[in-house]
LUMVOKOL-495776 format. One line per 10 residues: number of its first residue (from 1); their letters; for each residue x, y, z of N, C-alpha, C. Coordinates in nm, 3 decimals, padded with zeros to 5 digits. Layout:
REM LUMVOKOL-495776
NUM) a) X,Y,Z,X,Y,Z,X,Y,Z  ...
REM end
This chain:
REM LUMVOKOL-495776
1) xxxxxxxxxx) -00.807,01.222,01.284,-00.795,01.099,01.204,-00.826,01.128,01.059  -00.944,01.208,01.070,-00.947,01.265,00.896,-00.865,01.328,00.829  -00.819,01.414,00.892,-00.717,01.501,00.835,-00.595,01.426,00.855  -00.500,01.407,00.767,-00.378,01.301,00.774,-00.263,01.404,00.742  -00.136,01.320,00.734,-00.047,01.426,00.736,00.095,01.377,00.605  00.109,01.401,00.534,00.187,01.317,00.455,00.322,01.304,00.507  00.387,01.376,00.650,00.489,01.299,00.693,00.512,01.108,00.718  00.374,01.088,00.749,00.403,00.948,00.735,00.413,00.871,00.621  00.391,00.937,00.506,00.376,00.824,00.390,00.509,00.785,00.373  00.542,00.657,00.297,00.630,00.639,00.265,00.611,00.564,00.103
11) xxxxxxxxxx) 00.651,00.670,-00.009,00.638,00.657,-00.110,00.777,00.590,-00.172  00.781,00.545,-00.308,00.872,00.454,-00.345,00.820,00.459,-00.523  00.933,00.461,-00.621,00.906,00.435,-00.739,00.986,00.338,-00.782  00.971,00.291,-00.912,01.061,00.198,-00.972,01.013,00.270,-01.117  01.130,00.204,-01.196,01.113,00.208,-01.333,01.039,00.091,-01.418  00.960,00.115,-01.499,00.905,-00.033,-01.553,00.947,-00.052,-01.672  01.019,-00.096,-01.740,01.103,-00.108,-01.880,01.030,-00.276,-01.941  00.970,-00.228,-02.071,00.913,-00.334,-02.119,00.767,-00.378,-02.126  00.704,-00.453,-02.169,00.597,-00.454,-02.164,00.533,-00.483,-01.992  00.396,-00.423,-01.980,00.383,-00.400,-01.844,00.182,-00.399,-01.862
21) xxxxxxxxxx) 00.149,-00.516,-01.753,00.026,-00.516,-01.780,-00.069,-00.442,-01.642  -00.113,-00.335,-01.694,-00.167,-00.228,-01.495,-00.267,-00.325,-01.486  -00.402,-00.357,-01.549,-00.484,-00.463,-01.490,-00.406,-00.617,-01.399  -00.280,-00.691,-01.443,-00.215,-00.801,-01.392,-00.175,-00.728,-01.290  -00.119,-00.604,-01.239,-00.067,-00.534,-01.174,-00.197,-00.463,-01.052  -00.258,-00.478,-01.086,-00.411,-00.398,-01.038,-00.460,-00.524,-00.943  -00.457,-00.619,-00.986,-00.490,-00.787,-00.891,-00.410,-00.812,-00.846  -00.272,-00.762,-00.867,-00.163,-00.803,-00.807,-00.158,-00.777,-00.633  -00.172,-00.608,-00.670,-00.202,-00.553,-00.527,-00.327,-00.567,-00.447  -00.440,-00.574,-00.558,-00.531,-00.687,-00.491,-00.538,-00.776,-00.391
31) xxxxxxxxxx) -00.471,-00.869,-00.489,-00.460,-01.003,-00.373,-00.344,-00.929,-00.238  -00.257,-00.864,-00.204,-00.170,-00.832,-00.126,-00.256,-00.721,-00.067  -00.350,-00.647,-00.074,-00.447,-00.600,00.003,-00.533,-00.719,00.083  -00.612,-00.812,00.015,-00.679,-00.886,00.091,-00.560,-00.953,00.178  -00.480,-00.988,00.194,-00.383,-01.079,00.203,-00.330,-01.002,00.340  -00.300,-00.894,00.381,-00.292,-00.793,00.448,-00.343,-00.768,00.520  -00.411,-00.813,00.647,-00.516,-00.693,00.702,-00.498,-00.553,00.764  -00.327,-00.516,00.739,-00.330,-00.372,00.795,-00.368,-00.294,00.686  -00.344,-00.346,00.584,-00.345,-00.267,00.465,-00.491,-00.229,00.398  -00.583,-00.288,00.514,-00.737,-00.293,00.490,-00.804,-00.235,00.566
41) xxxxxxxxxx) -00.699,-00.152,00.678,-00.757,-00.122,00.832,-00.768,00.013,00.819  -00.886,00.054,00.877,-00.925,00.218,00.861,-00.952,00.260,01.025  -00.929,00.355,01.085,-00.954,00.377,01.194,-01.048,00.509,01.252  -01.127,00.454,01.298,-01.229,00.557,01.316,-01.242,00.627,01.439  -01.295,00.746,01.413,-01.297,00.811,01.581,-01.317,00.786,01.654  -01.474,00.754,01.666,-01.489,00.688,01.808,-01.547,00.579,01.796  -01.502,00.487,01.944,-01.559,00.331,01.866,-01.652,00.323,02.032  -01.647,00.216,02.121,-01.742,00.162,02.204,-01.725,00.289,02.319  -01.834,00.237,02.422,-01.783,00.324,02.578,-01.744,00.258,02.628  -01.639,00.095,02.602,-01.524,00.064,02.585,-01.393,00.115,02.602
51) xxxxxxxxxx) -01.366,00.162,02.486,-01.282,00.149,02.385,-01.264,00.356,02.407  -01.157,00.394,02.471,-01.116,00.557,02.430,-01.035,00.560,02.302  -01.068,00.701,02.202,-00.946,00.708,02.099,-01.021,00.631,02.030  -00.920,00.628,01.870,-00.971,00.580,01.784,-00.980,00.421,01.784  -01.075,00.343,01.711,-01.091,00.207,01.669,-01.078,00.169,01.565  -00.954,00.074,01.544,-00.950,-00.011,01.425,-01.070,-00.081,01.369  -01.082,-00.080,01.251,-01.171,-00.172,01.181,-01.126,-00.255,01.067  -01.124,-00.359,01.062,-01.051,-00.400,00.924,-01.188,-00.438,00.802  -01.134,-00.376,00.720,-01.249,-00.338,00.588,-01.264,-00.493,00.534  -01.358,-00.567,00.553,-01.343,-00.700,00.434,-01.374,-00.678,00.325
61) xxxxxxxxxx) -01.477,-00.561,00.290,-01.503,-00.541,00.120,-01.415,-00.421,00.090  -01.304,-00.363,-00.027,-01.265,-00.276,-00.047,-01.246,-00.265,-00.200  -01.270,-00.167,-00.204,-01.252,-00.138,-00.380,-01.074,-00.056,-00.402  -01.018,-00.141,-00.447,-00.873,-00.096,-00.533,-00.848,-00.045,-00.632  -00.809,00.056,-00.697,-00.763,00.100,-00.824,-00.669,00.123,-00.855  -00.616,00.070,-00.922,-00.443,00.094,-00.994,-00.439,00.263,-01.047  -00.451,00.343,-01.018,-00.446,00.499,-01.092,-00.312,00.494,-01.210  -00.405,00.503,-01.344,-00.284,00.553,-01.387,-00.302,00.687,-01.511  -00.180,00.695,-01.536,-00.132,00.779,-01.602,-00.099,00.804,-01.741  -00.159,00.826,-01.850,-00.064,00.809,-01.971,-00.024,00.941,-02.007
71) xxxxxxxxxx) 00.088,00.933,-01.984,00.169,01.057,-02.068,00.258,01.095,-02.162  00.228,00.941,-02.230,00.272,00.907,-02.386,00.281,01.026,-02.480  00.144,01.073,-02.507,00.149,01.192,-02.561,00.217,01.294,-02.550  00.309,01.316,-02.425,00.346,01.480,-02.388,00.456,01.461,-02.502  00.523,01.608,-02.498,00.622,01.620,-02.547,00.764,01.609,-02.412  00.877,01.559,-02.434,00.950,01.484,-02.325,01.013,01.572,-02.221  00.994,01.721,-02.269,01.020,01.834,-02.178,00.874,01.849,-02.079  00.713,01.802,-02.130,00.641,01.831,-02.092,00.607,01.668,-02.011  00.665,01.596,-02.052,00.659,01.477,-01.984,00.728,01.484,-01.854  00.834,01.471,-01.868,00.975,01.475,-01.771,00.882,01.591,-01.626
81) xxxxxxxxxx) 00.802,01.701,-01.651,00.760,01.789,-01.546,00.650,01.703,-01.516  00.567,01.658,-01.576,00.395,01.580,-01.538,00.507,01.456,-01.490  00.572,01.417,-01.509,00.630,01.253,-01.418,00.653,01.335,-01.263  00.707,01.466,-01.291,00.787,01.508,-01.127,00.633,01.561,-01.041  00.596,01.606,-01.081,00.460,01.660,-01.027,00.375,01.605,-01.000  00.334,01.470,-01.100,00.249,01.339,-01.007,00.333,01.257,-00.898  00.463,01.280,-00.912,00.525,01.186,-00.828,00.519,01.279,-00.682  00.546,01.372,-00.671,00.539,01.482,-00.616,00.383,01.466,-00.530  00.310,01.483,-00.605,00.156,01.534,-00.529,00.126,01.375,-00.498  00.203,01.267,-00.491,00.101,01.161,-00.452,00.217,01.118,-00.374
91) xxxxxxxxxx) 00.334,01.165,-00.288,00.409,01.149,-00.223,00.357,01.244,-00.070  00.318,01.380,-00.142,00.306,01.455,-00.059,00.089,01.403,-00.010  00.023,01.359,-00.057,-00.098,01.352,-00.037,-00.138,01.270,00.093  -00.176,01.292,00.228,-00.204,01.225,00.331,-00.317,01.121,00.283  -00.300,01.011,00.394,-00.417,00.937,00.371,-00.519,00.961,00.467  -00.654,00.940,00.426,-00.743,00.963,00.525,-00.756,00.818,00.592  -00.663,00.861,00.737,-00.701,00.710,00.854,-00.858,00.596,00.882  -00.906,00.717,00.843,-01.084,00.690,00.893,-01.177,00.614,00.695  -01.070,00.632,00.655,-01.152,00.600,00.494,-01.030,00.507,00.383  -00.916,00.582,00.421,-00.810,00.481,00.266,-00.771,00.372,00.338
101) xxxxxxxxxx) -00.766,00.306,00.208,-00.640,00.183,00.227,-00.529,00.257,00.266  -00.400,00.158,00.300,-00.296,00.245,00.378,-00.211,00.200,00.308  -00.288,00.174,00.116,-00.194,00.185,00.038,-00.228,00.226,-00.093  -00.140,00.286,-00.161,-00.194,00.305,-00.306,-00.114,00.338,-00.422  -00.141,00.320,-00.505,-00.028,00.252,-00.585,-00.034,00.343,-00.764  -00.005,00.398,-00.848,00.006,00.506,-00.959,00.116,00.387,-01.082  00.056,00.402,-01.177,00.164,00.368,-01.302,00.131,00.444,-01.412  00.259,00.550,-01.435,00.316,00.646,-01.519,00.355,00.624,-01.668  00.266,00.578,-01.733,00.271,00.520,-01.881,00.338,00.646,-01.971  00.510,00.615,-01.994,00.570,00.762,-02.023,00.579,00.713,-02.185
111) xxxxxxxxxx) 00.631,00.591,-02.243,00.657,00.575,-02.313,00.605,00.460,-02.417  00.593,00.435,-02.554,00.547,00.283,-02.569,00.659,00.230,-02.715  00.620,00.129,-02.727,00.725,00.066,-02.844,00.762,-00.075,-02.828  00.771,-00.141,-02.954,00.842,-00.269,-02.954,00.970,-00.247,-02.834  01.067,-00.183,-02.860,01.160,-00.226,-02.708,01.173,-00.099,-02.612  01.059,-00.026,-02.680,01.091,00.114,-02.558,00.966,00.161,-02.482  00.928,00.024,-02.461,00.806,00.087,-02.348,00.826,00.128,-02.203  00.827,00.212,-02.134,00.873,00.282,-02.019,00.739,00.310,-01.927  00.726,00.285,-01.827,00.716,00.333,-01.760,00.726,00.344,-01.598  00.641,00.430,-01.476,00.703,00.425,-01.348,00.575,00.401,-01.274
121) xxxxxxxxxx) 00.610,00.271,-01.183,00.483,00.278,-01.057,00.533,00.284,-00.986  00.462,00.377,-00.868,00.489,00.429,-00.771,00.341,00.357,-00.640  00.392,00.305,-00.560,00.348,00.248,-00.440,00.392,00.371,-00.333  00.225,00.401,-00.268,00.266,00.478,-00.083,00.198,00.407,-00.033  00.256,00.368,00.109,00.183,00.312,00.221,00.223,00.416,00.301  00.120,00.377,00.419,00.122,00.473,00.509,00.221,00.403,00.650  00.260,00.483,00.734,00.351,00.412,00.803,00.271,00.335,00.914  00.142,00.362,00.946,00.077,00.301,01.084,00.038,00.147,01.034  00.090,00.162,00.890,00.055,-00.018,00.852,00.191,-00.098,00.786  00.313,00.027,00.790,00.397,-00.034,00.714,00.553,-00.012,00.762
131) xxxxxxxxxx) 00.669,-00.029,00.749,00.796,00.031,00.798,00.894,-00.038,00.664  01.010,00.007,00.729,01.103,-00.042,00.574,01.126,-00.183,00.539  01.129,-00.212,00.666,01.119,-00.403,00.596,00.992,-00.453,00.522  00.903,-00.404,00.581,00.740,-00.434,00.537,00.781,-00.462,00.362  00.828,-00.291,00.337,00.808,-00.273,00.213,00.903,-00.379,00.075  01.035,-00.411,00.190,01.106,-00.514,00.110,00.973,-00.655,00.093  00.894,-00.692,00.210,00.799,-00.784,00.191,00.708,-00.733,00.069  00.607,-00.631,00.003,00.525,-00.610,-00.032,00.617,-00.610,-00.180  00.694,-00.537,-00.223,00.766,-00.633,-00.352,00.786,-00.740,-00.406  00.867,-00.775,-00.302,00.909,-00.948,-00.362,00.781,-01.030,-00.392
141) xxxxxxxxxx) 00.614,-00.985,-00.277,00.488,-01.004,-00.282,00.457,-01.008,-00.435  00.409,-00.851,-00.481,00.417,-00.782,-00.551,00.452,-00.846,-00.700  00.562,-00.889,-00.721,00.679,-00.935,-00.811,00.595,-01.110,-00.834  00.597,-01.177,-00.703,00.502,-01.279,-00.747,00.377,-01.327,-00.791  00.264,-01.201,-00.689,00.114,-01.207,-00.758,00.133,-01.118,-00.927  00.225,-01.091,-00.915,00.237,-01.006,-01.105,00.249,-01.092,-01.185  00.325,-01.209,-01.142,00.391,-01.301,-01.245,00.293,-01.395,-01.250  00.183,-01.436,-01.144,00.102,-01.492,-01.163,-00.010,-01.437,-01.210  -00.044,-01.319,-01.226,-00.160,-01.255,-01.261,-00.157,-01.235,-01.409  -00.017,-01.212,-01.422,00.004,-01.196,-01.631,-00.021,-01.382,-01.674
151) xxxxxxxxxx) 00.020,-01.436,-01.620,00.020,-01.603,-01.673,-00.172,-01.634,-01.624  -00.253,-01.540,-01.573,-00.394,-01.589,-01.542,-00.405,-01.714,-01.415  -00.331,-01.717,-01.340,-00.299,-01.813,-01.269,-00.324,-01.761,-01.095  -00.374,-01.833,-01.013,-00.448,-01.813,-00.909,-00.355,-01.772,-00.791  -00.391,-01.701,-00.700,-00.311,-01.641,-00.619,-00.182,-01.777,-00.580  -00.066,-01.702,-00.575,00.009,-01.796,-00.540,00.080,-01.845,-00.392  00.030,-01.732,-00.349,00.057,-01.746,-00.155,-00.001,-01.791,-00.065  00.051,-01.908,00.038,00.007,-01.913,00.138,-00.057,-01.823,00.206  -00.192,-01.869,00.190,-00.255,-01.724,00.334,-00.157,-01.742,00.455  -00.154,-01.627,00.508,-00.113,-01.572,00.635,-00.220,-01.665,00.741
161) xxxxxxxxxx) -00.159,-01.702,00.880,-00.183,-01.807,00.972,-00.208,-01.646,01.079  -00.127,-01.558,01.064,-00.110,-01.488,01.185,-00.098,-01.381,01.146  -00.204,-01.259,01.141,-00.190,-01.102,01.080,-00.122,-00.998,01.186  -00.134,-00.921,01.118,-00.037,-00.841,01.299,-00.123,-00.764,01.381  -00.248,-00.761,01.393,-00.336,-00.786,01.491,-00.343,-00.846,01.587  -00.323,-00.986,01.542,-00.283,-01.084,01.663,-00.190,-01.058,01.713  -00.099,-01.038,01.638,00.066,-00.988,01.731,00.040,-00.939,01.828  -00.001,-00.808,01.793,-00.088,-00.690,01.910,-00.153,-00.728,02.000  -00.211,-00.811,01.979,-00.314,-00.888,02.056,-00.248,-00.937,02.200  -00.180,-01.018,02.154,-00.108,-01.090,02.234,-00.020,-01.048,02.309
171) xxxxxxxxxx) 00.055,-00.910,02.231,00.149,-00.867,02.340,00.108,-00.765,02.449  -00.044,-00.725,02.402,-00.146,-00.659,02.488,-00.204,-00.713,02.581  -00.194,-00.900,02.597,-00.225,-00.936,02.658,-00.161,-00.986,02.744  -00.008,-01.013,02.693,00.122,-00.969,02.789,00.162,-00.910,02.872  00.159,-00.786,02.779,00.220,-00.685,02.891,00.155,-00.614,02.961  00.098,-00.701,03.065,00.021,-00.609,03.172,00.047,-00.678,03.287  -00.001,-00.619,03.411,00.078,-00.660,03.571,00.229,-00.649,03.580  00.305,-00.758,03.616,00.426,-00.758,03.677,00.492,-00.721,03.552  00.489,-00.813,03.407,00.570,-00.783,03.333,00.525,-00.635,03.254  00.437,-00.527,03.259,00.448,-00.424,03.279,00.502,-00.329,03.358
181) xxxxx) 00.496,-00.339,03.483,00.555,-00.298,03.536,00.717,-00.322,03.618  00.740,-00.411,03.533,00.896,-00.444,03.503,00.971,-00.393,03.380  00.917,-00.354,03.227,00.899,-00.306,03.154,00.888,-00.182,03.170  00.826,-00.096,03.239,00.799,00.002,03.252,00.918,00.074,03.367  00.926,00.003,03.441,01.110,00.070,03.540,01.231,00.016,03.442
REM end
């Protein structure tokens, strides 16, 4: 569980063109961490004499950091390699199951200017909390706690009624007896 493997990450960049605030951006994913509880869930080795294999825990206090980058300064041959190489080492970096969020998020401050401010954030989640639709959800998310976080304005989403815990829950509590073993032939 400690040792992770970066086949599962699934990393993602965008371009950011224009002015771009990482603190509005930093609460953004904030609130979509709390908002989340897979995205809060760490799993530890061993849990009850219960419970074999690892145990979920979902973290209620967690500390987030937007990591970023300024590489304003480089020169654009020395830029262009520091953009491929952070994108690179935080694509390839496992998460630790037993300690990270199962997300984390980099903005690449390449450029600045009245109309040429540039730069790239890059979001990885890990896959035991996320898949490709997820990630169409955690944007459009994303895109709204931003727009509310630059205007100073209070989370704008309905809390979640039903995390996917419960899902689990329930279909664990399903599928057992007949409709397991109907399922199972």
């Amino acid at each position: 569980i400690n040792e992770g493997s970066a086949q599962y990450n699934m990393p993602c960049a965008f371009r950011v063109t224009g002015q771009f605030d990482a603190d509005a951006a930093e609460l953004a994913i904030s609130r979509i961490i709390n908002r989340h509880q897979s995205l809060r869930t760490v799993f530890k080795a061993h849990g009850s004499e219960q419970a074999e294999g690892p145990v979920q825990q979902v973290l209620e206090q967690f500390n987030f950091v937007l990591t970023r980058h300024d590489l304003r300064h480089l020169a654009p041959q020395a830029r262009e390699q520091q953009t491929s190489q952070l994108i690179s080492e935080d694509s390839r970096a496992p998460f630790n199951l037993a300690e990270d969020l199962m997300i984390r998020t980099a903005y690449l401050h390449l450029s600045s200017g009245e109309e040429n401010n540039q730069g790239i954030l890059l979001f990885n989640m890990h896959h035991i909390a996320s898949d490709g639709w997820s990630l169409g959800v955690l944007i459009k998310e994303f895109i709204e706690q931003y727009q509310a976080a630059v205007q100073g304005l209070a989370d704008p989403l309905v809390p979640l009624e039903i995390q996917y815990a419960d899902y689990g829950h329930w279909q664990r509590s399903w599928l057992k007896g007949e409709v397991l073993d109907t399922q199972l032939n």
